[in-house]
N, C-alpha and C positions, 0 to 999 in steps of 0.2 A: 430541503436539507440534503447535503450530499451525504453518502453514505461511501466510508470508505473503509477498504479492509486490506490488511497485510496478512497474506500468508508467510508461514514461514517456522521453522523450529527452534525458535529462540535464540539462536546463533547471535553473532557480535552484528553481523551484516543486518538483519533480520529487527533487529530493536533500532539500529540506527536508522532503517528504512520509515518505523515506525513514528519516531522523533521527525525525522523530514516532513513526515506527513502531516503531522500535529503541527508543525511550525509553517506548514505553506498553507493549514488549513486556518490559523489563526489570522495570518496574514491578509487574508484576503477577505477576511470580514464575515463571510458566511456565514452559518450556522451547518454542523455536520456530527457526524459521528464516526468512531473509527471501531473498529471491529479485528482484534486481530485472531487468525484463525492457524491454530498450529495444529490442526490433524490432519495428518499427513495424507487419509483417505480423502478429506473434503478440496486437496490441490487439484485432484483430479477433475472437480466438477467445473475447473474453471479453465480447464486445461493445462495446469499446469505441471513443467515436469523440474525446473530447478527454482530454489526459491535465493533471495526474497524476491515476491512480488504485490504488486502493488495493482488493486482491483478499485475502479471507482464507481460508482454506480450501476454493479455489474459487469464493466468493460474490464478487462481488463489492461494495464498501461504498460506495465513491462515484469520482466521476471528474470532471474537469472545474474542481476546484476544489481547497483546501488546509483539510483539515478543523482544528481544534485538537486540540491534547495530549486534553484529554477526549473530546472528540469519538470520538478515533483509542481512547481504551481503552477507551470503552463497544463500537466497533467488534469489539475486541478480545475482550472478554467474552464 
């Protein structure tokens, strides 16, 4: 199961990263979970310092910005 998390503080950018994730996590048939993590103390553990970002199985994929639908399911892969 992938396990994937959005950090981020609810911002406009930050839920639409969240929706990416849902939609390239359906797509691709898997089974997963999404977790999204808006305390601002817990960015750090993942190093992060601008959100939204996007962490998948502990890695994290990008931050700072709003990747695309493709972008997010090669991420995915």
């Amino acid at each position: 199961m992938k396990k994937i998390q959005v950090l981020g503080t609810g911002c406009p950018k930050c839920k639409a990263l969240t929706e990416l994730a849902r939609q390239a996590a359906e797509k691709s048939g898997q089974p997963y979970e999404i977790e999204k993590i808006t305390d601002v103390l817990r960015f750090a553990d993942f190093g992060v310092m601008t959100t939204p970002a996007l962490v998948v199985d502990g890695v994290l994929k990008v931050a700072g910005k709003l990747p695309s639908l493709e972008q997010v399911e090669r991420m995915l892969a």
